[in-house]
C-alpha positions in Angstrom: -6.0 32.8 47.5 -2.9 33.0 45.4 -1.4 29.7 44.3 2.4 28.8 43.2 3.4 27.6 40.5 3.9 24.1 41.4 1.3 24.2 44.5 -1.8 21.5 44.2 -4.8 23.9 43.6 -8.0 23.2 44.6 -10.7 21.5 42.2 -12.3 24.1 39.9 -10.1 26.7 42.1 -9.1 29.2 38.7 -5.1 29.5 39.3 -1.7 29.4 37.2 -1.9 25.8 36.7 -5.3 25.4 36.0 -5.2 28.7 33.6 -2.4 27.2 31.5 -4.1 23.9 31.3 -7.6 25.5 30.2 -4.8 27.8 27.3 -3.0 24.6 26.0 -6.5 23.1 25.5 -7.7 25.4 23.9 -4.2 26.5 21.2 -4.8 22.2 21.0 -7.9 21.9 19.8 -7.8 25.1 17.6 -4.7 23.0 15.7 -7.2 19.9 15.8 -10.0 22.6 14.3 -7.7 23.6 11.5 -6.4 20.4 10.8 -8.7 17.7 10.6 -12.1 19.1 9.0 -8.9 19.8 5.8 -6.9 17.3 5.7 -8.5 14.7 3.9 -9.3 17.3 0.9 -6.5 18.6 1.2 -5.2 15.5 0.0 -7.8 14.7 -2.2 -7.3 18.2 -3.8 -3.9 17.3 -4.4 -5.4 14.7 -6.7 -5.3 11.7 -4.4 -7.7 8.9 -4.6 -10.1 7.9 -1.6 -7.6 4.7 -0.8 -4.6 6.7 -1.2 -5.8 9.3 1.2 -7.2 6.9 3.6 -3.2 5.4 3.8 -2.3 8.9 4.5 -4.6 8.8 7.5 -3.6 5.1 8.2 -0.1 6.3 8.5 -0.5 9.5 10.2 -2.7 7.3 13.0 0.0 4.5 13.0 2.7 7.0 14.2 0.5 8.3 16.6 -0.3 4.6 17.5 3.7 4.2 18.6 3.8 7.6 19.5 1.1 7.0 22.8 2.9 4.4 24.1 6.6 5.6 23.9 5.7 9.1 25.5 3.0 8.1 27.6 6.1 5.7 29.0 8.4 8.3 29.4 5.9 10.8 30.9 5.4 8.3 33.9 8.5 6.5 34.5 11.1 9.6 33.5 8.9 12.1 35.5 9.3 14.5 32.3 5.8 15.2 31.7 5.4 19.0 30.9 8.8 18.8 29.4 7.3 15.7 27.1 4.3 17.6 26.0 6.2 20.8 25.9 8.8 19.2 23.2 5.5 17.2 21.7 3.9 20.7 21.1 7.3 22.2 19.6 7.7 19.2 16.9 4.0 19.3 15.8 4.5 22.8 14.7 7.1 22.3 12.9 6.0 19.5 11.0 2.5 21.4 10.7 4.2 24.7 9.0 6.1 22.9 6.6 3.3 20.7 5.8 2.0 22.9 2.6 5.0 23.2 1.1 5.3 19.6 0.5 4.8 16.9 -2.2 4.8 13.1 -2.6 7.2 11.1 -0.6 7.7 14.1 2.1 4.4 14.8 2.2 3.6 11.8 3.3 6.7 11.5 5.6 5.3 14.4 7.8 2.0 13.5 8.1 3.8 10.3 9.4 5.9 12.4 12.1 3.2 14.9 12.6 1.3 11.9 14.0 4.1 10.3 16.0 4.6 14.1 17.9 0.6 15.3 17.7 -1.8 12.5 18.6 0.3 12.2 22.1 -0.5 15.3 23.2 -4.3 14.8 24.3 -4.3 11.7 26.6 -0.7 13.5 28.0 -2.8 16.5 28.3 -5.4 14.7 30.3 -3.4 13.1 32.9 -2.2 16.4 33.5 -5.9 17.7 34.2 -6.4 14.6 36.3 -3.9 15.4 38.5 -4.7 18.7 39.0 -8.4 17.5 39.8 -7.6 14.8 42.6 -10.1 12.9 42.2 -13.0 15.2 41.2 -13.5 13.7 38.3 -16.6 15.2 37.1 -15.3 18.9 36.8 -12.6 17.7 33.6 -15.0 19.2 31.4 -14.5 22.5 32.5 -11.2 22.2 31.0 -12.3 20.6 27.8 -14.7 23.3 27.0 -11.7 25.6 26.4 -11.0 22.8 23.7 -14.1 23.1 22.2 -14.1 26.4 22.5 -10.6 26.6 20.0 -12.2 24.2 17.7 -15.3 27.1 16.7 -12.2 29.4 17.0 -10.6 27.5 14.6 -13.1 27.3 12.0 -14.0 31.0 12.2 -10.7 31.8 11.8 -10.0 29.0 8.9 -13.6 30.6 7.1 -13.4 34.0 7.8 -9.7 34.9 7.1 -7.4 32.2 6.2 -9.4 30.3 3.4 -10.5 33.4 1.6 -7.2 35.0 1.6 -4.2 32.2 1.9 -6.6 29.1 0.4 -6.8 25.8 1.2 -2.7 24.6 1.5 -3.1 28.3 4.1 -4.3 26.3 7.2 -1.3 24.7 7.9 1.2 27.1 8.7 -1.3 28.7 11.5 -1.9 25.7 12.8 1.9 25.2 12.7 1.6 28.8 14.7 -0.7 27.8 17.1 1.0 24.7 18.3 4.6 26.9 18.5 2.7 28.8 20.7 1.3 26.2 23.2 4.7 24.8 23.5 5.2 27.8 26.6 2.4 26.3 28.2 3.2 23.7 29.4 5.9 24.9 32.2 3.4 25.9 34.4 1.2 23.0 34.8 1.0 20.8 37.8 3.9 18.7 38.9 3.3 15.3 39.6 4.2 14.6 43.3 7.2 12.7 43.8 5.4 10.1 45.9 3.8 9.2 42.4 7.0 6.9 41.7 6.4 3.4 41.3 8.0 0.6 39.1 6.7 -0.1 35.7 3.5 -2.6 35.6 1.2 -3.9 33.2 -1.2 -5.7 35.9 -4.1 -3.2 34.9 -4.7 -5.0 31.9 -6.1 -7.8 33.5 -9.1 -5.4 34.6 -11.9 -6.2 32.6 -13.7 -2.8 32.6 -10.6 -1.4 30.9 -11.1 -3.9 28.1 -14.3 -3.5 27.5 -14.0 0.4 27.3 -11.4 0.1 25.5 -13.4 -2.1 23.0 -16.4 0.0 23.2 -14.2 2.9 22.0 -12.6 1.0 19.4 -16.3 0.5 17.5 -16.9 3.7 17.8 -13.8 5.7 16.4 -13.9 3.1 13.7 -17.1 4.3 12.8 -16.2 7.9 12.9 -13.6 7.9 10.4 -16.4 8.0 7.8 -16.4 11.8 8.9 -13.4 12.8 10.6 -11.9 11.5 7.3 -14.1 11.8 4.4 -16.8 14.6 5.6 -15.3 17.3 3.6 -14.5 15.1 0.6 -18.4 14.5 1.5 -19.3 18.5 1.4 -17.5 19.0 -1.9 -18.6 16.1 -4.3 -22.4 16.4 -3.5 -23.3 19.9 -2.2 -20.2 22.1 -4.0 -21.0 24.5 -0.9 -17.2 26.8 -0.6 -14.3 25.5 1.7 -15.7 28.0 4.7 -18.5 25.6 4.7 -16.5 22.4 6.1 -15.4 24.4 9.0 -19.6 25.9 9.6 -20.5 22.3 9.3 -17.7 21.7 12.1 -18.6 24.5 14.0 -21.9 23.7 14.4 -20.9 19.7 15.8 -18.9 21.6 18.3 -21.1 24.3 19.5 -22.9 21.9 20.4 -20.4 19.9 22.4 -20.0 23.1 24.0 -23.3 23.0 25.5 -23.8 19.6 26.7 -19.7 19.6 28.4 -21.2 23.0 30.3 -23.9 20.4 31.6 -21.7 17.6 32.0 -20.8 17.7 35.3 -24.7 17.5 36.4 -25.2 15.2 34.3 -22.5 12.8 35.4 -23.3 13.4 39.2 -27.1 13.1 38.1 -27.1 9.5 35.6 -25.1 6.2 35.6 -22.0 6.5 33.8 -23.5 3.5 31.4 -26.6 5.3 30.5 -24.3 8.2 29.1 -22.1 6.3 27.0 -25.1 5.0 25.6 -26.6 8.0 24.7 -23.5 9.1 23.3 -22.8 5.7 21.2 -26.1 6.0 19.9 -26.4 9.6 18.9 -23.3 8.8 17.3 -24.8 5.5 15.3 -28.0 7.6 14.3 -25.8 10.6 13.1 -24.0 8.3 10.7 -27.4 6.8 9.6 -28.7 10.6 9.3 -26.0 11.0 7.2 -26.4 7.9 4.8 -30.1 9.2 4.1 -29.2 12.9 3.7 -27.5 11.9 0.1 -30.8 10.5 -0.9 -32.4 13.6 -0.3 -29.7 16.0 -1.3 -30.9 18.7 1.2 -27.7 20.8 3.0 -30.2 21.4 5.7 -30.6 18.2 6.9 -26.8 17.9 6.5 -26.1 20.3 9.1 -29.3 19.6 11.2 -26.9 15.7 11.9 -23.7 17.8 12.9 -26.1 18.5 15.9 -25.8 14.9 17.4 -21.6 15.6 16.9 -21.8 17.4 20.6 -23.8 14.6 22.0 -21.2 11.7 21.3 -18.3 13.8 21.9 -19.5 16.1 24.9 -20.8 13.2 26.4 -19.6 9.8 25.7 -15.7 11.4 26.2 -16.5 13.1 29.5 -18.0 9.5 30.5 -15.0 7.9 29.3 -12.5 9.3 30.7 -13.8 10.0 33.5 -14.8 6.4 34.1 -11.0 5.4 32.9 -10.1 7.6 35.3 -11.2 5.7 38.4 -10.0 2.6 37.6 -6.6 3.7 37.3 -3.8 3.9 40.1 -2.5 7.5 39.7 1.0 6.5 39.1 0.1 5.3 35.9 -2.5 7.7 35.0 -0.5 8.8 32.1 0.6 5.1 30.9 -3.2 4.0 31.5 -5.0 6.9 29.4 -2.5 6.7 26.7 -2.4 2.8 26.1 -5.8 2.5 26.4 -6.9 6.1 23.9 -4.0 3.8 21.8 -5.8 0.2 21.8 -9.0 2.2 20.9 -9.4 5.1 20.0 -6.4 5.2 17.8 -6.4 1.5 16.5 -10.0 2.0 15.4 -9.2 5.3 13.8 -6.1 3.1 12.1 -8.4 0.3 10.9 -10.7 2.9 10.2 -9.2 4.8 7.5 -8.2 1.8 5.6 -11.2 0.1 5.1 -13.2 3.4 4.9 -10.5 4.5 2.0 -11.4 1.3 0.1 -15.3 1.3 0.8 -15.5 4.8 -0.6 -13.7 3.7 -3.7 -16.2 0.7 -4.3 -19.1 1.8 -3.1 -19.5 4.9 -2.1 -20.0 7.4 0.6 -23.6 6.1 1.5 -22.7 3.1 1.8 -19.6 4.1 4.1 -21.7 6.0 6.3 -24.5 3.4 6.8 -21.7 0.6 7.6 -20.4 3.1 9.9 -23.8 3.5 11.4 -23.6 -0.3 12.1 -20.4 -0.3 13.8 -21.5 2.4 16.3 -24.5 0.4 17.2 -22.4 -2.8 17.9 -20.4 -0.7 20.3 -23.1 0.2 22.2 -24.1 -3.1 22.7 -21.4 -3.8 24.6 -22.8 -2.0 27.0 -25.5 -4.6 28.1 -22.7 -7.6 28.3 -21.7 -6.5 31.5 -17.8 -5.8 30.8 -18.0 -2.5 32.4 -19.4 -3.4 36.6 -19.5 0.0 38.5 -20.8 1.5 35.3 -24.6 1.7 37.0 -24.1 4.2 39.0 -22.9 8.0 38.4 -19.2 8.5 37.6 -18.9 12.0 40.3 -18.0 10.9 44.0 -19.7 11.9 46.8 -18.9 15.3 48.6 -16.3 14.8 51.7 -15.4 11.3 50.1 -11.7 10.1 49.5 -10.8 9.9 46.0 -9.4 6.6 45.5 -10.2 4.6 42.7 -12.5 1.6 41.9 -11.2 -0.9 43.4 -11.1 -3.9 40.6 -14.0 -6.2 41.2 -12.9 -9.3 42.9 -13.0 -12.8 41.1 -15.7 -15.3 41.8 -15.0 -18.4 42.6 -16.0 -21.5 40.4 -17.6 -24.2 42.3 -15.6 -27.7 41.5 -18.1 -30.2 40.0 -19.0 -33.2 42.5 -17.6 -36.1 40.3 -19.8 -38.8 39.4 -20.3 -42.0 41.7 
């Protein structure tokens, strides 16, 4: 059955909407593949020290901080939200393409706009998959495998052609490329249904489950920073494997998020949403500590052996996540909800993240960095038995023929008054 271009498809249903959404994923994360594994030695090629590149990555996460909110805003209450993405999309590669051509000062000034336009464009990018999926909340990672999927493109392209034949500074501009191209995407997602109007309200915040997700992905994208910033930096001072070998290692992480989001959906319908965001908290707390005892032994293999565990925190633990986020959010706010909340954690600890990490590689080293980091990630998995998140022991995927809906907060219990004393 053919679909129009602003017609609410079915779940799953392959049509224009959900085809452009499954193509900007996939151009996204291939800019996300190209960017991030280079970035930080990129930097410190440029003869940067590990505290000045982690303010680099302070700053570009800062932007991006202000960036979620403002656009996230403007995507719910201006009803502009393929136009916001689509603009989003148009300024990141921009930014990206002049990004090798720069030094000092305006360096530094576009990896601070590059942040405020780029780190929008995922939790924007998920609302939009949520309202195509009405409720069916367990079939997103269908459309984040064509994001993995761009990432191993990404470094294939980055080992195979670009590196050996433009170097290092050559990533940029084709990721500049790829984001210039996504920017048509966008004008044939879903439109949000008028009916989705509503005044602005911050009463969600009072929902404890959304605080304590939010919290539990704070600890853990503080602790990742130890590798999304430092991992090539990492690759190069104690292996001295080639630049193609920073986007393997990636590769390999993502290959085998690519697995376990083709077995998400099962798996959500099959185990308690809390049970898989602790499987993915810890794999992600044992890679780190897998990673601290790999420099003891010196051995690549056991190097990319840990890269392994990458698909299990971010196949998993994400499609949990959001998912979970998901259903306690009214769908007027779907957009405001998953970007505040992706900026309270996700970016904050990323933020806090790269400033400390800069300085703790500076005095003491990157096994130290990656065994704090290991520590971190287990207190955010810890959260999970302080019973912040209710609703979380059961799985996340609704039953069939069952209204989608939300979960409805979970209602306050009344303190009984002391008797007072005679």
């Amino acid at each position: 059955m053919k679909t129009g271009r602003h017609e609410r498809l079915a779940p799953g249903q392959p049509g224009t909407a959900g085809r452009a959404l499954g193509g900007f994923y996939f151009l996204l994360f291939t800019s996300f593949g190209l960017f991030a594994p280079y970035i930080g030695l990129f930097l410190s090629r440029r003869g940067w020290r590990g505290q000045e590149v982690g303010l680099a990555l302070f700053t570009l996460t800062a932007t991006g901080f202000l960036g979620q909110f403002v656009f996230a805003f403007l995507a719910d209450h201006a009803h502009r939200k393929r136009t916001i993405i689509s603009l989003l999309a148009l300024a990141s590669g921009l930014a990206g393409t002049l990004l090798f051509l720069a030094r000092g000062s305006l360096l530094f000034g576009l990896l601070a706009l590059l942040g405020l336009v780029h780190r929008p464009l995922v939790p924007l990018t998920d609302s939009a998959v949520f309202d195509l999926l009405d409720g069916q909340r367990e079939k997103y990672s269908r459309f984040r495998l064509f994001g993995s999927t761009g990432f191993i493109f990404a470094s294939a392209v980055a080992s195979l052609l670009v590196l050996p034949r433009l170097g290092l500074a050559g990533v940029f501009p084709v990721f500049g490329l790829t984001l210039l191209l996504a920017a048509v995407l966008p004008a044939w997602f879903e439109r949000p249904a008028a009916a989705s109007r509503a005044p602005f309200s911050l009463a969600w915040l009072a929902d404890r489950r959304i605080r304590g997700l939010a919290l539990l992905m704070f600890l853990l994208e503080f602790a990742s920073t130890a590798v999304q910033g430092y991992l090539g930096i990492y690759m190069d001072r104690f292996y001295a494997l080639p630049d193609g070998a920073v986007s393997l290692a990636w590769a390999i992480g993502v290959a085998s998020e690519l697995v376990l989001l083709v077995a998400a959906p099962r798996l959500l319908r099959r185990y308690s949403t809390r049970a898989l965001l602790g499987a993915g908290g810890g794999a992600a707390a044992l890679r780190y500590v897998f990673l601290s005892t790999t420099l003891a032994t010196g051995s690549p293999r056991l190097f990319f052996v840990s890269q392994l565990l990458h698909g299990v925190y971010y196949g998993i633990f994400f499609a949990a996540a959001l998912g979970y986020l998901d259903a306690c959010s009214p769908g007027h706010l779907r957009a405001s909800i998953q970007a505040t909340v992706h900026a309270l954690s996700t970016l904050a600890g990323l933020l806090l993240g790269y400033l400390v990490n800069g300085w703790v590689l500076d005095a003491f080293g990157l096994q130290c960095l990656f065994a704090l980091s290991g520590l971190f990630a287990l207190a955010g998995v810890s959260l999970l038995f302080t019973g912040l998140l209710e609703d979380a022991e059961r799985p996340l995927a609704r039953p069939r023929g069952s209204s989608p809906g939300v979960i409805a907060p979970p209602r306050p219990t009344r303190r009984r008054r002391p008797r007072p004393c005679a």
